[in-house]
Short mmCIF file of the C-alpha atoms (twelve columns), coordinates in Angstrom:
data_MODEL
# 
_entry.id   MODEL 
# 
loop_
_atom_site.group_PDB 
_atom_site.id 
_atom_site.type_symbol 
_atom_site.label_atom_id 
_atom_site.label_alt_id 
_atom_site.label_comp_id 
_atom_site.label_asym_id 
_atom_site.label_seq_id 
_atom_site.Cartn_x 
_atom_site.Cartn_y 
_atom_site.Cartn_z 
_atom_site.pdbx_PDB_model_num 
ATOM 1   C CA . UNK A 1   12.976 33.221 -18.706 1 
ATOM 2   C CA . UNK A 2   14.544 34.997 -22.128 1 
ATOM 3   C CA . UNK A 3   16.491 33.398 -24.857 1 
ATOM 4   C CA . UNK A 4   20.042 34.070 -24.547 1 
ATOM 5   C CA . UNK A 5   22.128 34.949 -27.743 1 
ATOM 6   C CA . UNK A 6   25.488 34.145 -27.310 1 
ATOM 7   C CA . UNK A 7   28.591 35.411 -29.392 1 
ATOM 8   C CA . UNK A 8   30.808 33.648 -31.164 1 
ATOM 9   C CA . UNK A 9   33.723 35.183 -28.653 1 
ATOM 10  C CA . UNK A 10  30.904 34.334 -25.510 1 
ATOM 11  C CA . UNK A 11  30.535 30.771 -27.194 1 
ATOM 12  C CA . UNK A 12  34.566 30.230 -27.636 1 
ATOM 13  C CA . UNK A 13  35.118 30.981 -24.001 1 
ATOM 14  C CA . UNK A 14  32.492 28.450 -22.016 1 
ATOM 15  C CA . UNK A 15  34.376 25.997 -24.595 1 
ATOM 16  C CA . UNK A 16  37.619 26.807 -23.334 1 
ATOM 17  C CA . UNK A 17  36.021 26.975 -19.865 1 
ATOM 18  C CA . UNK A 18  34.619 23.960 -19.877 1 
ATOM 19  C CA . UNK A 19  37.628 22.053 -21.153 1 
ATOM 20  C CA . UNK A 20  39.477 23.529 -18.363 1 
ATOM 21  C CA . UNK A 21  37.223 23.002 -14.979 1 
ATOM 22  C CA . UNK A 22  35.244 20.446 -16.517 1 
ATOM 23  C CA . UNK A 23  32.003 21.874 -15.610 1 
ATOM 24  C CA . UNK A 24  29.043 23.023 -17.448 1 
ATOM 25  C CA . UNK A 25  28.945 26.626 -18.210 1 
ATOM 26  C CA . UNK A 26  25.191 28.055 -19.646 1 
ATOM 27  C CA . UNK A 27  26.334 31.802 -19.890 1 
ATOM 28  C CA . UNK A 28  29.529 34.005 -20.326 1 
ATOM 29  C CA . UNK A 29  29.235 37.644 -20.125 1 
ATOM 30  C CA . UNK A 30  32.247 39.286 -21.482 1 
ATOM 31  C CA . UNK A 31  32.656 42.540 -19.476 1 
ATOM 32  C CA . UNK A 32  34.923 44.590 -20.606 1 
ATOM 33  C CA . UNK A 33  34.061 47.321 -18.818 1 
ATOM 34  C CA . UNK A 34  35.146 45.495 -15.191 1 
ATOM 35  C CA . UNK A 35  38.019 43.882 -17.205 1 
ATOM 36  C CA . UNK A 36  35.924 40.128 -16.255 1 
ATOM 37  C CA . UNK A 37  34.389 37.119 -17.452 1 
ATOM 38  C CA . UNK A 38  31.017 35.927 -15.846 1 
ATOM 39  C CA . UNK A 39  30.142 32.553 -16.278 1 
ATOM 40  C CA . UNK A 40  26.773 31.217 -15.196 1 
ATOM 41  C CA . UNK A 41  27.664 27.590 -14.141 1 
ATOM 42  C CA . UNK A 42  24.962 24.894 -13.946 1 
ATOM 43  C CA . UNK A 43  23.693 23.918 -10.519 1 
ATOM 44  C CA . UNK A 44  25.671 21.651 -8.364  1 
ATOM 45  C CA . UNK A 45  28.811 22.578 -10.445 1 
ATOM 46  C CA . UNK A 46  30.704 25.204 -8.900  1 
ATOM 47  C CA . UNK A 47  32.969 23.158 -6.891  1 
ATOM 48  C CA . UNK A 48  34.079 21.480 -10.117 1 
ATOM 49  C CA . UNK A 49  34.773 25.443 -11.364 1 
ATOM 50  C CA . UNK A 50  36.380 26.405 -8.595  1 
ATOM 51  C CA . UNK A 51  38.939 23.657 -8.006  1 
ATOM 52  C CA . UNK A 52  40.666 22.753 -5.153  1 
ATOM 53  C CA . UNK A 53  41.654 25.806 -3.190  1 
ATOM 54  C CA . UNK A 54  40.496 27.720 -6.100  1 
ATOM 55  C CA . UNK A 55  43.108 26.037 -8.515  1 
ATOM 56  C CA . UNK A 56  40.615 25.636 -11.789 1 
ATOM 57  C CA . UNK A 57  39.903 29.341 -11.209 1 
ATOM 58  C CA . UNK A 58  43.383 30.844 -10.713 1 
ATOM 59  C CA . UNK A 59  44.075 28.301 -13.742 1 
ATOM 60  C CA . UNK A 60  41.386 29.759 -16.212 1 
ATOM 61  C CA . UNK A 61  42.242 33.411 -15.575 1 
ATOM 62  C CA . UNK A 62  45.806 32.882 -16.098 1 
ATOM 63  C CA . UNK A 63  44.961 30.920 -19.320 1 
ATOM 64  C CA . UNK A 64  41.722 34.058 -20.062 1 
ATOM 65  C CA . UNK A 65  43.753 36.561 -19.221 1 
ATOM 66  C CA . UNK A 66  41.074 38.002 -17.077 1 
ATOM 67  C CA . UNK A 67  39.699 37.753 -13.926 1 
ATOM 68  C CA . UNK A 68  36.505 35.244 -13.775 1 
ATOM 69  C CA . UNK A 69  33.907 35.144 -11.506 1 
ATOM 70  C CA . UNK A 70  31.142 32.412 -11.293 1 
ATOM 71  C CA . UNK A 71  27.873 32.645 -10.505 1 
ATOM 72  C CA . UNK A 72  25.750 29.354 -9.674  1 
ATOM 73  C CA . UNK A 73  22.163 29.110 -11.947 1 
ATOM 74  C CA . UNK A 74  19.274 28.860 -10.776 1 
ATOM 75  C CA . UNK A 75  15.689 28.679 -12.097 1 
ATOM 76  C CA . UNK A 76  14.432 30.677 -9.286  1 
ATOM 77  C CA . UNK A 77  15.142 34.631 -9.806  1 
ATOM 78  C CA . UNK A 78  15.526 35.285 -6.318  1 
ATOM 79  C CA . UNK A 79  18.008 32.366 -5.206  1 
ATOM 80  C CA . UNK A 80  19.686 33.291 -8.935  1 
ATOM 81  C CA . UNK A 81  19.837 36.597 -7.449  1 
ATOM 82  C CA . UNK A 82  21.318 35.539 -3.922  1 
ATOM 83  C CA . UNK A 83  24.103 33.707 -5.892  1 
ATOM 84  C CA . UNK A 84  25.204 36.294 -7.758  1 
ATOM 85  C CA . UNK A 85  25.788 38.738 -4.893  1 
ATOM 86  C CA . UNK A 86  27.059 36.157 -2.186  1 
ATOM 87  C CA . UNK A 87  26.804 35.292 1.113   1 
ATOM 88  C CA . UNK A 88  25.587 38.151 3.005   1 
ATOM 89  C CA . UNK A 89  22.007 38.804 1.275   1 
ATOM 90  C CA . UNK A 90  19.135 37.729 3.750   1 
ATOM 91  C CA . UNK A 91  16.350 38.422 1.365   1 
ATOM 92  C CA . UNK A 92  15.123 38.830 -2.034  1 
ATOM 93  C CA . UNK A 93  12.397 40.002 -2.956  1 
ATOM 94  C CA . UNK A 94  10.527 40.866 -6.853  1 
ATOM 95  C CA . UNK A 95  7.894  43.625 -7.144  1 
ATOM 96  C CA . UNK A 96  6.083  44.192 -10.601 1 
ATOM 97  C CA . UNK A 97  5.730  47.932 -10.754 1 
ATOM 98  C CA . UNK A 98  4.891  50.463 -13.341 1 
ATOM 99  C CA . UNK A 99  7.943  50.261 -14.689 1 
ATOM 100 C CA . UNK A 100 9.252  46.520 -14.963 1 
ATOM 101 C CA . UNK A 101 10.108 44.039 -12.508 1 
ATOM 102 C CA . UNK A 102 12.590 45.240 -9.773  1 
ATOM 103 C CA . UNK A 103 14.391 43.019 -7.298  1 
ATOM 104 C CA . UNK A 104 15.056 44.257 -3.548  1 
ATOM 105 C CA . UNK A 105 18.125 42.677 -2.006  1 
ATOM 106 C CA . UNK A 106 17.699 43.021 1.605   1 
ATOM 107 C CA . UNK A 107 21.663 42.948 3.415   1 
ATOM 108 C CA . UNK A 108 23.130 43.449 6.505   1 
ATOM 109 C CA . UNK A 109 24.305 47.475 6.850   1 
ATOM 110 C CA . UNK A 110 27.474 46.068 7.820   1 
ATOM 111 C CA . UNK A 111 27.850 44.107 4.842   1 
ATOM 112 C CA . UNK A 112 26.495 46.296 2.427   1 
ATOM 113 C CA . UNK A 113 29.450 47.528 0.729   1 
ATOM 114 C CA . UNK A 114 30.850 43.874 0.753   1 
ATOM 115 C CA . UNK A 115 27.733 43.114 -1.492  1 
ATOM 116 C CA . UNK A 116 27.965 46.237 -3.718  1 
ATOM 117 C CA . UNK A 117 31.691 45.825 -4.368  1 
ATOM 118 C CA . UNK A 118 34.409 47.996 -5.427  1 
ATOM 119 C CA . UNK A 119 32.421 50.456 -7.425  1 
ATOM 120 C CA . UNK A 120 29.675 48.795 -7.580  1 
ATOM 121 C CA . UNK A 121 30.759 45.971 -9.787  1 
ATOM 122 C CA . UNK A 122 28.912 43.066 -7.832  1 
ATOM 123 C CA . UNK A 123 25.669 44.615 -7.908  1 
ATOM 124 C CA . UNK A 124 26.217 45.956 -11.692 1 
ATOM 125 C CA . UNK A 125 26.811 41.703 -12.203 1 
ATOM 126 C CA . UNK A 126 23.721 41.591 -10.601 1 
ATOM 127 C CA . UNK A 127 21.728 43.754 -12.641 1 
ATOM 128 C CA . UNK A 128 23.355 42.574 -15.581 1 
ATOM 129 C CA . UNK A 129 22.516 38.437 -14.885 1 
ATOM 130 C CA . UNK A 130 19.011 39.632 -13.687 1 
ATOM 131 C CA . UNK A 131 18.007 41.472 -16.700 1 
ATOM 132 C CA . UNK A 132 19.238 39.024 -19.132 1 
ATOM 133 C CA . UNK A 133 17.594 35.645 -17.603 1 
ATOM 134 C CA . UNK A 134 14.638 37.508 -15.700 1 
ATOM 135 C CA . UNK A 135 14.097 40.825 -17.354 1 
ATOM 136 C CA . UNK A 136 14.210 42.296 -13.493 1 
ATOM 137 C CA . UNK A 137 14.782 45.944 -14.946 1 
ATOM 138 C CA . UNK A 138 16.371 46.937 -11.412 1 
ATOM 139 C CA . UNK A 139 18.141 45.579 -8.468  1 
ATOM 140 C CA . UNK A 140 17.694 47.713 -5.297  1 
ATOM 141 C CA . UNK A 141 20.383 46.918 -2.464  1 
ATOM 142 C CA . UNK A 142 18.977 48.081 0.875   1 
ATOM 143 C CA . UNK A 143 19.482 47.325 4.376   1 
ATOM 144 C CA . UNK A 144 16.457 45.645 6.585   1 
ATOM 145 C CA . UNK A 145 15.236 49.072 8.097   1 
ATOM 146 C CA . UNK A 146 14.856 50.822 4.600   1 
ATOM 147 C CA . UNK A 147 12.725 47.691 3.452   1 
ATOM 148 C CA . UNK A 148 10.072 48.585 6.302   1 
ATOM 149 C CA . UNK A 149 10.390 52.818 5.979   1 
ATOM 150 C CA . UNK A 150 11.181 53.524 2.386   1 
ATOM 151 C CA . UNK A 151 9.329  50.551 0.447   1 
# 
């Protein structure tokens, strides 16, 4: 796993995070790009972020002024993987190749876009979260019949 160097903007919002849910944040990513905050919340803790019917979540974006999204850590790059694209991945997979580690995501067809979100901001978080705790250089998203015919 790499060292993480945090900012003193990154380190000023898991403070403010963490006085509001009351959970442990390891990571923010400030993404300005997606207009988000990504925080990487300990294991076992995102219940505490969320809130009850999401009410520490709606309560921290009001109070961030953008929208948050959590991802659960994990020291295990393929279930840290899983948790940052959700609920429909079946399988992840790492390959060494020539050219740096690169994770395959294996998803339902149906589902696919669901996992890439809205221009492609849920697998960008992936790639992002990857690289900086794994140093995956890629994420592939691919259905189950590419897996066996293109890999």
């Amino acid at each position: 796993m790499t060292e993480i160097k945090l900012t003193a903007d990154e380190l000023q919002m898991i403070s403010l995070f963490q006085n509001v849910s009351s959970a442990m944040a390891r990571d923010c990513i400030i993404d300005e790009k997606q207009g988000r905050l990504i925080f990487v919340v300990e294991k076992g803790q995102m219940g505490l972020a969320i809130g009850k019917n999401g009410s520490t979540i709606k309560a921290l974006q009001s109070v961030m002024g953008k929208k948050v999204e959590l991802v659960e850590f994990s020291e295990e790059p393929t279930i840290f993987i899983k948790n940052s694209l959700g609920l429909y991945v079946q399988d992840v997979k790492i390959n060494e190749t020539s050219h740096g580690k690169v994770a395959i995501v294996v998803v339902d067809p149906t589902k696919k876009g669901i996992v890439v979100g809205k221009d492609g901001k849920n697998a960008e978080k992936a790639r992002i979260l990857a690289k900086r705790y794994f140093d995956v250089t890629n994420v592939l998203i691919v259905s189950p019949e590419q897996v066996r015919s293109d890999l």
